[in-house]
C-alpha positions in Angstrom: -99.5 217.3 103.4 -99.4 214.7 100.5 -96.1 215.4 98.5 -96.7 216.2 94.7 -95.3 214.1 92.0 -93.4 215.9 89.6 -94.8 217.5 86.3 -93.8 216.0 82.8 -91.6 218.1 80.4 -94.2 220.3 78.7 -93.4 219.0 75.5 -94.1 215.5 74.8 -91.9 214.4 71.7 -91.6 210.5 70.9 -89.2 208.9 73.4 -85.7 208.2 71.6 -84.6 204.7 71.6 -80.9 204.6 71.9 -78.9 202.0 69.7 -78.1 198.9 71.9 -75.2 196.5 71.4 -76.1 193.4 69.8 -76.4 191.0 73.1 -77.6 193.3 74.8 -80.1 191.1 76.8 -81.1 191.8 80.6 -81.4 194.8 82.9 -77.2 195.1 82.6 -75.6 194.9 79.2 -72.5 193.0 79.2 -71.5 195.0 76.2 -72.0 198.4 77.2 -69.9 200.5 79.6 -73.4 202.5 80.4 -76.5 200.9 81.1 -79.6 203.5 82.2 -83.3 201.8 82.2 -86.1 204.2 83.2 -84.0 207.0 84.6 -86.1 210.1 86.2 -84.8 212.6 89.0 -86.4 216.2 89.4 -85.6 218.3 92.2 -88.7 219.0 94.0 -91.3 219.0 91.3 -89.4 220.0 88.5 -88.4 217.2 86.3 -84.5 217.1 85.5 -84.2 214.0 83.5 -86.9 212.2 82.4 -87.6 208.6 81.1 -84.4 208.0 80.2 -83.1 205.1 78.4 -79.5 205.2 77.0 -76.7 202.6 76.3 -73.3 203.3 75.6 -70.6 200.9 74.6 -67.6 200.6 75.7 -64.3 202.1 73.9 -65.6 205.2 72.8 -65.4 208.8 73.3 -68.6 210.2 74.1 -70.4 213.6 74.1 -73.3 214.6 76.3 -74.9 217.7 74.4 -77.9 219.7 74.8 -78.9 223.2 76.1 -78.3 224.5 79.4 -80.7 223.3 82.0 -80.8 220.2 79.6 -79.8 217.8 82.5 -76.3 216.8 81.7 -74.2 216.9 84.9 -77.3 215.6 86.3 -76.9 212.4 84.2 -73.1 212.7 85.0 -74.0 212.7 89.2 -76.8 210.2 88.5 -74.1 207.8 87.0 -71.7 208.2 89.9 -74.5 207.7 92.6 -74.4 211.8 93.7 -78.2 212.2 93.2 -81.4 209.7 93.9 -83.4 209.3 91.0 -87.3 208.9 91.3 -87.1 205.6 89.2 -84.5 203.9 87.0 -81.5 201.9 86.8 -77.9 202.4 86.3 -75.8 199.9 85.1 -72.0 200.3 84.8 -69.7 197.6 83.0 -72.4 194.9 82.8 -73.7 195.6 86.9 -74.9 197.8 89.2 -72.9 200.5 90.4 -71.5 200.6 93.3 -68.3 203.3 94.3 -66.7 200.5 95.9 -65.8 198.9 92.6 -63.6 201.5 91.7 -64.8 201.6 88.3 -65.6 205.0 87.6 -62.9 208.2 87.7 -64.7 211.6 87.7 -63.6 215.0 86.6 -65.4 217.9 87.4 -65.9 221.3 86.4 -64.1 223.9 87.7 -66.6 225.7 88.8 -67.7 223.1 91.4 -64.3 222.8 92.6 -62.5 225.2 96.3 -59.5 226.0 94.4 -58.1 228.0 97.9 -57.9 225.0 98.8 -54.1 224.5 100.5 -53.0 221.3 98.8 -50.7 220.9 95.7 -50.8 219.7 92.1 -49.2 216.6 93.2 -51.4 215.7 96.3 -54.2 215.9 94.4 -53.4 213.7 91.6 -52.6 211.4 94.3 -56.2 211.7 95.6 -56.7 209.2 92.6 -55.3 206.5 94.4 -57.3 206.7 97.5 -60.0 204.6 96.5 -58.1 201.0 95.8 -55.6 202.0 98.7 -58.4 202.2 101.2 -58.6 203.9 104.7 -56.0 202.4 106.5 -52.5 203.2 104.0 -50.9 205.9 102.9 -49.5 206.6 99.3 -46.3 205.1 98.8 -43.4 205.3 96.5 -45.2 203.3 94.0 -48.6 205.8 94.0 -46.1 209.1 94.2 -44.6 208.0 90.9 -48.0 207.0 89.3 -49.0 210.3 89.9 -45.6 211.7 89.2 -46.3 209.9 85.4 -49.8 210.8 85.3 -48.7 213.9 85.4 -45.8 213.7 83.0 -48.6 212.9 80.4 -50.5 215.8 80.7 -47.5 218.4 80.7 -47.6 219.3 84.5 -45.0 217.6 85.8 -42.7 220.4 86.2 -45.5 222.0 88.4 -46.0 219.2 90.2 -45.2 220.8 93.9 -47.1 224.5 92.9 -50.0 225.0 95.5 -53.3 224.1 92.9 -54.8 227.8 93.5 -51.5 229.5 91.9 -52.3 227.6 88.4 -54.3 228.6 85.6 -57.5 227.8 84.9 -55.9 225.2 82.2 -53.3 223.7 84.4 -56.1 223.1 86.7 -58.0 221.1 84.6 -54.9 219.0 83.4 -54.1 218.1 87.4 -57.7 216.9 87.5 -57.6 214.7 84.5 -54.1 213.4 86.0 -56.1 212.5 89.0 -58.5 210.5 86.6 -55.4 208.8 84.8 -53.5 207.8 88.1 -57.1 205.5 88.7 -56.9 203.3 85.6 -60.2 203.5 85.8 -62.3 201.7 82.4 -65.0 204.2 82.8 -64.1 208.4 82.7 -66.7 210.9 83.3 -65.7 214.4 82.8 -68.1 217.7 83.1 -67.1 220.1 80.7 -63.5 219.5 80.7 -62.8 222.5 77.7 -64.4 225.0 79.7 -62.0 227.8 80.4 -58.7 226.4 78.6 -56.7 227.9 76.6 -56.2 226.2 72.8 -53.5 224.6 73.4 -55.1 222.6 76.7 -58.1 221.9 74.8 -55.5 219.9 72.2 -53.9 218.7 74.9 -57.1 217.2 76.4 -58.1 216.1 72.9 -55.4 214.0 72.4 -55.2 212.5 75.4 -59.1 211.2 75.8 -58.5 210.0 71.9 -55.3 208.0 73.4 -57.4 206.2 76.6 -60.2 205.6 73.8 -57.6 203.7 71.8 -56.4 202.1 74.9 -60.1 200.7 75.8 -61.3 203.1 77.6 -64.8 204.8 77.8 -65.3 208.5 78.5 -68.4 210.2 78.6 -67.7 214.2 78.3 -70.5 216.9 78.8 -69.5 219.3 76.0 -71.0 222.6 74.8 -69.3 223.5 71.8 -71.4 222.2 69.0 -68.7 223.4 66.5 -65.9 221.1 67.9 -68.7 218.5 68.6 -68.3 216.4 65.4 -64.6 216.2 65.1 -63.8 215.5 68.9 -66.2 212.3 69.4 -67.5 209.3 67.7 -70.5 209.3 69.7 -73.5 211.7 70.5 -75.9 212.0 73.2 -78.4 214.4 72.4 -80.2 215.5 76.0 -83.2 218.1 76.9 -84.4 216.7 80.0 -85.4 213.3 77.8 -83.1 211.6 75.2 -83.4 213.0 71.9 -81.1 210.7 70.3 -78.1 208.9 70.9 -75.9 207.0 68.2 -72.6 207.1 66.5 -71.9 211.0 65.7 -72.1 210.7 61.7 -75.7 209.2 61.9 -77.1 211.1 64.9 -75.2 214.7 65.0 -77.9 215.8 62.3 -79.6 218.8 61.9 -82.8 217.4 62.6 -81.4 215.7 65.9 -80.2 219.2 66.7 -83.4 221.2 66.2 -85.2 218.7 68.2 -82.5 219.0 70.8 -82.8 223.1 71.5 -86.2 223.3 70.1 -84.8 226.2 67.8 -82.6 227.2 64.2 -79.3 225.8 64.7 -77.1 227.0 61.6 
């Protein structure tokens, strides 16, 4: 039996160009943190993403927004190498990417996560460390207070030693984006970080993702909220299976953009 290539969206809008830094010459960008040429993945024949082309630069804080089944954490795994797309190519930092560079720290939603779990907040933050410690050593004194300080930052160090399925749903999320801190990491990629948090968490978060921008970081951050949208990020990445748009958020969180986006009103 002959396997069957998969069907194009239905509709067939003009494909977006995203903005590209100014040297931005060569299948990797030098200049941008995200690099994606070509991208398609589908599951079976249904078409997740398709023909995407997207830059982002680095230092900013970016949102990934469109409609559910729009193909967001798929973009998210397809960055970190968790899916096979049909055809495209990922660029991270200027080259390919590759796990080993430890590059790239991921936070993911909460949903995906075994909470039951037996491990505390502390071990898990220390997780973070396993990737530029390699198989053969152990966390030290050095990585327990990295991830003591990681956690400091985020308000959980006094929790620090509470087994991770007694917390909230908020604390939860703050351990994981401790375990994303105690990386370094240049890159951050977090799936809906604000789902499930209290106020004050979401601040919390806020804050800190504004402070690693400022510190030359990139983060990339599926988000839903289209109210908070505009005033948490600089930059927009309008998604619905293709690119819509993608830009700077005063120029390309438009009403238009939107409409296009979720094929609907949006008030």
């Amino acid at each position: 039996m002959t396997p069957t290539s998969p069907t194009p969206p239905s509709s067939e809008p003009a494909k977006a160009v995203a903005p590209r830094p100014p040297d931005a010459s060569g299948p990797c960008a030098a200049d941008s943190a995200i690099d994606i040429h070509d991208l398609t993945v589908a599951y079976g024949e249904r078409p997740v993403l398709w023909d995407i082309d997207l830059a982002v630069p680095r230092g900013v804080l970016a949102a990934v927004i469109g409609p559910n089944g729009a193909g967001k954490t798929t973009l998210i795994k397809a960055i970190l190498g968790l899916v096979r797309p049909l055809t495209g190519e990922i660029c991270v930092l200027g080259e390919p990417y590759s796990p080993r560079r430890g590059c790239v720290a991921y936070v993911p939603q909460r949903s995906s996560v075994d909470w039951d779990f037996p491990t505390t907040a502390l071990d898990v933050v220390l997780m973070g460390t396993y990737a530029r410690l390699g198989w053969f050593r152990r966390p030290g004194r050095r990585e327990r207070q990295q991830a003591l300080e990681a956690l400091e930052r985020v308000g959980m160090q006094d929790l620090a030693y509470r087994q991770i399925g007694q917390l909230s749903g908020g604390q939860q999320q703050r351990i994981f984006l401790a375990r994303a801190l105690v990386q370094n990491a240049p890159l951050i990629l977090l799936d809906e970080p604000f789902q499930g948090v209290d106020a004050v968490t979401e601040q919390t978060i806020v804050t800190l993702l504004r402070q690693l921008r400022d510190q030359g970081h990139t983060l990339l951050v599926v988000h839903h909220d289209l109210q908070t949208a505009a005033q948490y990020f600089d930059w927009v990445i309008l998604l619905n299976v293709r690119l819509i748009a993608s830009g700077p958020t005063a120029s390309t969180f438009t009403l238009e953009n939107l409409q296009r986006t979720y094929g609907t009103t949006v008030r």
